[in-house]
N, C-alpha and C positions, 0 to 999 in steps of 0.2 A: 295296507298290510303287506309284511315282507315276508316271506316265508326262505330261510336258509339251511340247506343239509350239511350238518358237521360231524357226522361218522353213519355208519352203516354195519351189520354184524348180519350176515343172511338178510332175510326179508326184514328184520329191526332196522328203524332208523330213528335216530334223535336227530332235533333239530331245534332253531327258533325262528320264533314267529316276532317281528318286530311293530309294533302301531306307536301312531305318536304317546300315546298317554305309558308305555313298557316294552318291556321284552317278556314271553312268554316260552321258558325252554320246555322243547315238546322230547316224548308224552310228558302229560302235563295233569295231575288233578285239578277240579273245579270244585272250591267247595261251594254246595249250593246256600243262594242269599234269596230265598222267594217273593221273601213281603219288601225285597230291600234291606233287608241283614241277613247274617251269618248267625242260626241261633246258639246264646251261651257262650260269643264271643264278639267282642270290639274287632273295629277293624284293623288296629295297629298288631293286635294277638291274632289276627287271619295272617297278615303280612309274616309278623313273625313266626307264623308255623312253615313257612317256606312259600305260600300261595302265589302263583305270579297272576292270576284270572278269578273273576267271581262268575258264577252263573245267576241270570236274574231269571226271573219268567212275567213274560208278557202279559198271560191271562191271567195273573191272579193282581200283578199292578194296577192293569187299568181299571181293575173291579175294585182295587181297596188297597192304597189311600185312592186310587183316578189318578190318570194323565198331568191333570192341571194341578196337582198339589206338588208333583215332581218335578213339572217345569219349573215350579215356582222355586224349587231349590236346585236353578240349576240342572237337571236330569239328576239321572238316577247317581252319578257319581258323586255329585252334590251332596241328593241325599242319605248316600250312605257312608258319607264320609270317606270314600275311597278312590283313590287316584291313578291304581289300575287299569288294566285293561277291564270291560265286562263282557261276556258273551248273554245275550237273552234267546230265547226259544221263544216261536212264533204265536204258542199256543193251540198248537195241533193237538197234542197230544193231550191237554188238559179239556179240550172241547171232546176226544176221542171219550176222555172217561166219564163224560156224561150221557153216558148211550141213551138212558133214561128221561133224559129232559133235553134234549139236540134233535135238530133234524138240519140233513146238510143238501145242500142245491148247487148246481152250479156255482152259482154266483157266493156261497160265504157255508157258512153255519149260524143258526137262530139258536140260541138256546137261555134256558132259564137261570138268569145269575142265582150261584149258590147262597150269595152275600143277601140281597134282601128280594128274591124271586121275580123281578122284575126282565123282559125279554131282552138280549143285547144278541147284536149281529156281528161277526165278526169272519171279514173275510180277506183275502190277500190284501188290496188296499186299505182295509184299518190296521190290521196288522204291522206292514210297512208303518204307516201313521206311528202307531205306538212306538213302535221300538225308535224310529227318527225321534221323535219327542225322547225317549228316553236317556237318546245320547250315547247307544249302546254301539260300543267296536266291531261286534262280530253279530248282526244280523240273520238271523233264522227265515227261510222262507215259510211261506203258511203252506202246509201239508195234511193231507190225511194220514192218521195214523193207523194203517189198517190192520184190523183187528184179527185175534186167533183165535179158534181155526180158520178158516178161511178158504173158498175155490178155488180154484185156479181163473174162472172168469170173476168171481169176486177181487182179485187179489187186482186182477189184470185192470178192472173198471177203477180199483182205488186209486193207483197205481198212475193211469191215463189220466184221472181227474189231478192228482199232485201235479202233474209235469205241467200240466194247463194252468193249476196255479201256482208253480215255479216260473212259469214267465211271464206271468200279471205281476208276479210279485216284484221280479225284475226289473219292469218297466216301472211298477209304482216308487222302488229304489230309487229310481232316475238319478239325481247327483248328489246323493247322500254318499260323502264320503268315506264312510264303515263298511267295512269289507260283507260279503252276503256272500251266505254258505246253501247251497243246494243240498239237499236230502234225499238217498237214495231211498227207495219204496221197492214192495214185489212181494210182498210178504216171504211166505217159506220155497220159493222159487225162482231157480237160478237164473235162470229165462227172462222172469220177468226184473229181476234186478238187473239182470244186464242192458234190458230196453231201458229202464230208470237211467242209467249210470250214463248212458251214451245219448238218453234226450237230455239230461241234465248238461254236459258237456255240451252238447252242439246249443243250447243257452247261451253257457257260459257263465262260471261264477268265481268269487276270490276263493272260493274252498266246498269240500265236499263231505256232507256227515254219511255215517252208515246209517237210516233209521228202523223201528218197528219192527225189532227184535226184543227186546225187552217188555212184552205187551200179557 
């Protein structure tokens, strides 16, 4: 991934983002494609709405269709017909909204597939796994998505666990040539975003998202 600045206006800036499969001029909508589509539209009518990126999600692929039906076509651009760029998310956030049937450890998150209640684990290195199999451009690290409200040592403890698995995740990357975006954590404090931001960096990643705002 190449990322170039072609104007600035104040703190605005456009740019693009270049990967072998497009160009992506930023900012940039993603329309979302969860199961592997764009609902209520073909993907040549995604293209022609202007889209240069799809979003896929990690947790809900490898629960249905699985991994191995999407390999088999190829990754996920195979099977969705699209020759795009894709960005997937790691599956933090969709493990986050199962407060109710999750329990998270060190080492992953356990929890109850909504698909047919049987247990799945899912931790930086499956993660990694999946989205490599998936063939996806812009790799999401595995994060907790921590939740609102939230303490300051709550925030702090989620916050410490992401960055520990932001560089499992890294290392399970290894030479997967899809660029891997780090994800800022801290919940409602600035303090702790700013430790996020600056252990993400001393990492190291091809790009940085804002997350767990939106919760």
């Amino acid at each position: 991934m190449h990322f170039q600045l072609l104007q600035t206006d104040g703190a605005a800036r456009r740019g693009r983002l270049t990967f072998p499969r497009g160009t992506v001029e930023t900012p940039a909508f993603m329309p979302v494609g969860t199961y592997g589509t764009v609902k209520a539209m073909t993907p040549e009518e995604v293209r022609a709405s202007g889209a240069d990126i799809i979003l896929g999600n990690t947790f809900h692929l490898m629960l249905r269709p699985g991994t191995a039906i999407i390999e088999q076509h190829g990754g996920l651009h195979g099977f969705m017909h699209w020759n795009g760029p894709i960005l997937t998310d790691s599956g933090g956030f969709q493990v986050f909204s199962l407060a109710a049937i999750r329990k998270i450890t060190e080492a992953g998150v356990k929890f109850r597939s909504p698909v047919n209640g049987g247990m799945v684990f899912l931790g930086p290195e499956e993660s990694m796994a999946v989205q490599r199999a998936l063939g996806s451009d812009i790799v999401m690290i595995f994060d907790e998505c921590t939740p609102y409200p939230a303490t300051e040592t709550e925030a702090r403890q989620s916050m410490e666990l992401s960055l520990r698995w932001a560089r499992r995740s890294k290392t399970a990357h290894a030479d997967n040539p899809s660029a891997l975006f780090g994800i800022v954590q801290g919940g409602m404090y600035p303090a702790l975003r700013r430790v996020s931001a600056e252990g993400l960096q001393e990492t190291g990643f091809d790009g940085y998202a804002i997350g767990g705002l939106a919760v």
